[in-house]
SEVEX-408420 format. One record per residue: residue number from 1; residue in one letter; z, y, x of N, C-alpha, C, O in turn; chain. Coordinates in steps of 0.05 Angstrom, whole numbers. Last residue first. Example, Ala and Ser with C-alpha at 12.3 -4.5 7.8 and 13.67 -1.06 7.14 Angstrom:
# SEVEX-408420
[node 2, "S", [142, -45, 257], [143, -21, 273], [157, 1, 258], [161, 23, 268], "A"],
[node 1, "A", [156, -114, 264], [156, -90, 246], [156, -66, 264], [169, -66, 285], "A"],
//
This chain:
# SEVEX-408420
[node 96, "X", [-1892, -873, -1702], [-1907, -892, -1697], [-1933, -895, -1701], [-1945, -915, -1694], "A"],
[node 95, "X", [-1859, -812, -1682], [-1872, -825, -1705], [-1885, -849, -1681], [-1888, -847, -1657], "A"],
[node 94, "X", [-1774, -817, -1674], [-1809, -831, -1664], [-1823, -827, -1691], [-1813, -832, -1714], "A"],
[node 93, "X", [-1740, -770, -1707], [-1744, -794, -1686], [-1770, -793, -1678], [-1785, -773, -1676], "A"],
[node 92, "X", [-1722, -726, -1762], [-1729, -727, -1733], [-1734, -758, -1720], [-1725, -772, -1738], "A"],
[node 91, "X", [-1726, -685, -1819], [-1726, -714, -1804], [-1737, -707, -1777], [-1754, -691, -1771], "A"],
[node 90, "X", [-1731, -648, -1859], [-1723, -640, -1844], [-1703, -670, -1822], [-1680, -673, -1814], "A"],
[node 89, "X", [-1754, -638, -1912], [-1727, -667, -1896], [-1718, -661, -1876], [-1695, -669, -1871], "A"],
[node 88, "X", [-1741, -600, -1957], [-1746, -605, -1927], [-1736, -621, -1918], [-1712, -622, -1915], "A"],
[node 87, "X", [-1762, -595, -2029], [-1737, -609, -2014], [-1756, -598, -1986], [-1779, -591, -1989], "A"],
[node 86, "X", [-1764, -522, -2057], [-1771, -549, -2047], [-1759, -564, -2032], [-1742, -553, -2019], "A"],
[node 85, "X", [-1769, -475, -2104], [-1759, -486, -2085], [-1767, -518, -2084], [-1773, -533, -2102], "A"],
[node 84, "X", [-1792, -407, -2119], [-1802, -442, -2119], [-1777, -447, -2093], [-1770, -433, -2074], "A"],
[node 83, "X", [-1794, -350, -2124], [-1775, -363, -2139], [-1772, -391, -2137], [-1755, -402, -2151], "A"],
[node 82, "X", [-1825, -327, -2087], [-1847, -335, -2113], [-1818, -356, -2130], [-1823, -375, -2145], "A"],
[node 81, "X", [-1785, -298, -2057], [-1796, -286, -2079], [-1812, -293, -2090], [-1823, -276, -2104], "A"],
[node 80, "X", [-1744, -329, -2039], [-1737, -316, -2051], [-1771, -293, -2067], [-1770, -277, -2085], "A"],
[node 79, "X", [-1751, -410, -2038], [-1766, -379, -2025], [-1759, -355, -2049], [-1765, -359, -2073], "A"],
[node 78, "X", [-1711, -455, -2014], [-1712, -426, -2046], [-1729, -406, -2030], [-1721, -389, -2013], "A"],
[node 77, "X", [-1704, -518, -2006], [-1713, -484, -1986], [-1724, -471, -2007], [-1746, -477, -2017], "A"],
[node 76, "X", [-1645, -555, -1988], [-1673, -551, -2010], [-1681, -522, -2001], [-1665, -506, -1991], "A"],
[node 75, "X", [-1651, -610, -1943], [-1649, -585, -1950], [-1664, -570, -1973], [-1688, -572, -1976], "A"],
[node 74, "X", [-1636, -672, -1899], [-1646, -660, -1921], [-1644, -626, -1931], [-1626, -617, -1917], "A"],
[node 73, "X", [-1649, -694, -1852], [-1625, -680, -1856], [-1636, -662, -1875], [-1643, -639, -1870], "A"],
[node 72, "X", [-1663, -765, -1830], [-1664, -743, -1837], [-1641, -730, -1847], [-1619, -741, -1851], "A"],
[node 71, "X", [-1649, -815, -1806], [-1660, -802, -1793], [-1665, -771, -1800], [-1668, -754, -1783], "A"],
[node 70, "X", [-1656, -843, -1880], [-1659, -844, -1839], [-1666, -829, -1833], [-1687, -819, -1844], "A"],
[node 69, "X", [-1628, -809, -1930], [-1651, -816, -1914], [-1650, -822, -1892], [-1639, -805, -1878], "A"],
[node 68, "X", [-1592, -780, -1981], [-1588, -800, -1955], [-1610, -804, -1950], [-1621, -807, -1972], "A"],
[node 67, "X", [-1567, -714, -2007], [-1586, -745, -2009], [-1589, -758, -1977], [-1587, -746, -1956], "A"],
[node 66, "X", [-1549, -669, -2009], [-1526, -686, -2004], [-1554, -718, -2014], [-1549, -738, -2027], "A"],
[node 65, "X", [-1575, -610, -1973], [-1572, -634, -2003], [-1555, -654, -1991], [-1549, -654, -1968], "A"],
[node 64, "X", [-1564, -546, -1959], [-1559, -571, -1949], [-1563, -591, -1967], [-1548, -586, -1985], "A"],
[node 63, "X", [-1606, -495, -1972], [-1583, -504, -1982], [-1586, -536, -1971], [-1607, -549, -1974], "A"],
[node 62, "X", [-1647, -438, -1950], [-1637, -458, -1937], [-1607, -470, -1951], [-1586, -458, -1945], "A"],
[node 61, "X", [-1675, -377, -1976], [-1648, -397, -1972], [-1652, -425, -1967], [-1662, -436, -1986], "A"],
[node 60, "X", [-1721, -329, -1944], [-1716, -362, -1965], [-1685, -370, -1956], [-1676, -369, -1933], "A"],
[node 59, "X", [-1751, -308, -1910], [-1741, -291, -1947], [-1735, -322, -1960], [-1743, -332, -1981], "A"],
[node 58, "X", [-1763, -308, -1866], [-1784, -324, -1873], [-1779, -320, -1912], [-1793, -326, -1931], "A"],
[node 57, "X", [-1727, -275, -1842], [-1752, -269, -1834], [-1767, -282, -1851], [-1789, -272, -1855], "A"],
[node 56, "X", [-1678, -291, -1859], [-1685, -263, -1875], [-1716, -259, -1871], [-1730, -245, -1885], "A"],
[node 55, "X", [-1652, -347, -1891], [-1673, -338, -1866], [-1688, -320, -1874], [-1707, -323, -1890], "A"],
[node 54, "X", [-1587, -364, -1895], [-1610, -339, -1911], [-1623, -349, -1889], [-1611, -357, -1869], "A"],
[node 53, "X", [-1555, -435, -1914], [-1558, -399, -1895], [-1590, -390, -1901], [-1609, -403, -1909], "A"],
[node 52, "X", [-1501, -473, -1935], [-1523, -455, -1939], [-1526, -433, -1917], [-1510, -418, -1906], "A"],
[node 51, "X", [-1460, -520, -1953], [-1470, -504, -1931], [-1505, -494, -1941], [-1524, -506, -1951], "A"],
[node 50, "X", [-1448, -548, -2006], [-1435, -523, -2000], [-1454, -504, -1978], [-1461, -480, -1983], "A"],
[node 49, "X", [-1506, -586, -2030], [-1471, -580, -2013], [-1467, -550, -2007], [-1484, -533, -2005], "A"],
[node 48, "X", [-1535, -610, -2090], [-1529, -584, -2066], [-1504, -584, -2058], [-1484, -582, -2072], "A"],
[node 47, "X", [-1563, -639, -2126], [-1557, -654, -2099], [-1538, -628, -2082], [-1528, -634, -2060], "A"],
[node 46, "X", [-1585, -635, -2176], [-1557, -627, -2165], [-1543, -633, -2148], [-1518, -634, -2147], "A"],
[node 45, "X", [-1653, -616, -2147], [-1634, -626, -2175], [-1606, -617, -2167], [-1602, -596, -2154], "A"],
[node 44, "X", [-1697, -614, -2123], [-1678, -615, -2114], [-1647, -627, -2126], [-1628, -640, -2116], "A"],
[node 43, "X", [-1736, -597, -2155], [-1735, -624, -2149], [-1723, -627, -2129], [-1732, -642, -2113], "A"],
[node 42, "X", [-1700, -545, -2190], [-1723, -558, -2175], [-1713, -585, -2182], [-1697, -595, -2199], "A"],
[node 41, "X", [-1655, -529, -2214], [-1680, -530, -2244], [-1703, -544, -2232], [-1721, -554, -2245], "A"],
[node 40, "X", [-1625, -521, -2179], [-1613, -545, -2190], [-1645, -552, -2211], [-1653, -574, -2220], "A"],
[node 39, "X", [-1657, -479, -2155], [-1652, -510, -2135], [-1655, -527, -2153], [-1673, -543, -2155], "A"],
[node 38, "X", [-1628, -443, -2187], [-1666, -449, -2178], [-1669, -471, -2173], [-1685, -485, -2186], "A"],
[node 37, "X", [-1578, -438, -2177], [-1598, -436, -2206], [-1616, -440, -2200], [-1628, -442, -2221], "A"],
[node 36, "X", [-1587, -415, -2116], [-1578, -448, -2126], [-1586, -451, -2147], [-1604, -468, -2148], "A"],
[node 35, "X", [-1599, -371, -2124], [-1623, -389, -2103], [-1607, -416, -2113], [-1619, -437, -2115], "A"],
[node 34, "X", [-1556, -333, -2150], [-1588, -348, -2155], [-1608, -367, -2152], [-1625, -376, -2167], "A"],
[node 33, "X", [-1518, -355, -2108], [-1515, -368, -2137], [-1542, -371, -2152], [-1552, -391, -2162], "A"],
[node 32, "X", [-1543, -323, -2064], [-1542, -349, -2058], [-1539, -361, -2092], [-1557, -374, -2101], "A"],
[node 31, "X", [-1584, -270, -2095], [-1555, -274, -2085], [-1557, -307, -2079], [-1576, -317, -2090], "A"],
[node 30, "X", [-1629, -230, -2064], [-1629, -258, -2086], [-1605, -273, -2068], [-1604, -282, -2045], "A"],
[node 29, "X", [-1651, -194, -2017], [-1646, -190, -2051], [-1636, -204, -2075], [-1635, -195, -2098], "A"],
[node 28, "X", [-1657, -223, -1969], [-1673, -210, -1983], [-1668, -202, -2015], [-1684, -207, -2033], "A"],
[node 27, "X", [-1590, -245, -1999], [-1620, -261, -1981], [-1640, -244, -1987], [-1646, -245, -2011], "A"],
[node 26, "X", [-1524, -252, -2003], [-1549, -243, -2019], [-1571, -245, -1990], [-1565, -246, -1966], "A"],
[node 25, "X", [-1460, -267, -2027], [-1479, -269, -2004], [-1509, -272, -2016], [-1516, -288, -2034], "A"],
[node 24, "X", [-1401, -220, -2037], [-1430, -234, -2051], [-1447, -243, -2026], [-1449, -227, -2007], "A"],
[node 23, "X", [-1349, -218, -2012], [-1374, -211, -2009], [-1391, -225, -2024], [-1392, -249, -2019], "A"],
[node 22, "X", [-1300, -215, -2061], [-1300, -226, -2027], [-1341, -219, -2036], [-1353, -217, -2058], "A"],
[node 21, "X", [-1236, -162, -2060], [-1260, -175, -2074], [-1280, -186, -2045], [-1281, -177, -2022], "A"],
[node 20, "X", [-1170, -176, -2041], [-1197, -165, -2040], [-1219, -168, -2049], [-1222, -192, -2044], "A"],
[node 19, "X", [-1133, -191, -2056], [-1127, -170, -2089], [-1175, -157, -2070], [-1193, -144, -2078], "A"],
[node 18, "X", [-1100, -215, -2025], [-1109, -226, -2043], [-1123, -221, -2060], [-1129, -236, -2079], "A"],
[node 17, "X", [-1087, -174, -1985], [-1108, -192, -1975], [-1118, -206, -1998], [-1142, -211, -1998], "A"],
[node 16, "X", [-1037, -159, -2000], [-1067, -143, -2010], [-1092, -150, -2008], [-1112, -143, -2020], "A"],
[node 15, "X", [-1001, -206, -1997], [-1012, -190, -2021], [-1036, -181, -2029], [-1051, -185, -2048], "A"],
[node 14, "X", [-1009, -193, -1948], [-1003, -225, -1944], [-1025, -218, -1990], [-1047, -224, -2000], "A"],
[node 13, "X", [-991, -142, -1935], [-1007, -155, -1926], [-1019, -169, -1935], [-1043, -165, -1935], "A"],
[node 12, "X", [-923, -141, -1959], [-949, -128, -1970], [-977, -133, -1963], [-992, -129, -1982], "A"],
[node 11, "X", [-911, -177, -1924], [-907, -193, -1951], [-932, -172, -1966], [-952, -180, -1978], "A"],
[node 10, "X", [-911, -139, -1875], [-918, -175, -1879], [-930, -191, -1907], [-948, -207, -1910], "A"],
[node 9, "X", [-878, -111, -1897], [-895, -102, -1891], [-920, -132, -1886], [-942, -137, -1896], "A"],
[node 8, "X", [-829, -140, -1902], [-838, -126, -1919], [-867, -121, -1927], [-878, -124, -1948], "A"],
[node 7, "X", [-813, -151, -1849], [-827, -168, -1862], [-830, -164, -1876], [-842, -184, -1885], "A"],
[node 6, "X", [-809, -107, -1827], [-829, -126, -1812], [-836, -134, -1834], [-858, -128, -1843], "A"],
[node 5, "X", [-764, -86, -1841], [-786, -70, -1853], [-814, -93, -1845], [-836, -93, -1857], "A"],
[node 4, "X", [-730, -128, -1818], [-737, -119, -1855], [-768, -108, -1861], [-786, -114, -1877], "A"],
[node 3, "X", [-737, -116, -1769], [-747, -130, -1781], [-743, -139, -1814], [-755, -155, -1827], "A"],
[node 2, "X", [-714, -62, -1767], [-734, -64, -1758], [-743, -89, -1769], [-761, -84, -1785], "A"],
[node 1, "X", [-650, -75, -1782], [-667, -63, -1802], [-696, -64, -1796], [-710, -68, -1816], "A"],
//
């Protein structure tokens, strides 16, 4: 009978986990979905990958672009409060 209840209890789990509502991810005040509505209206366009992170000190989202460059690692940067976003190449090697 102990493992009935196991797996009952299991199955209720497995359930409630589903039913959670999942965190909004917000940046100084301006949810990530905002800072992408922004992006897509920049000169960033609809280049945006999934990975994203807040930089609470500098109040801007950081979104990954999916554009190709040597050497570089592109990003569109949403300053959360003059609303502007911009590409960062955010490139590394030799300058010449």
């Amino acid at each position: 009978m102990e493992i009935k209840y196991l797996v009952l209890l299991g199955v209720a789990l497995i359930l409630a986990s589903g039913c959670v509502q999942q965190e909004v991810q917000t940046c100084n005040g301006m949810t990530l979905e905002e800072a992408k509505e922004i992006a897509v209206q920049s000169e960033c366009g609809d280049n945006l990958k999934d990975a994203a992170f807040c930089n609470e000190v500098t109040g801007t989202w950081w979104i990954d672009l999916d554009i190709e460059k040597e050497l570089c690692n592109p990003a569109c940067v949403v300053n959360v409060e003059s609303k502007h976003a911009e590409i960062n190449w955010r490139c590394t090697g030799l300058i010449e």
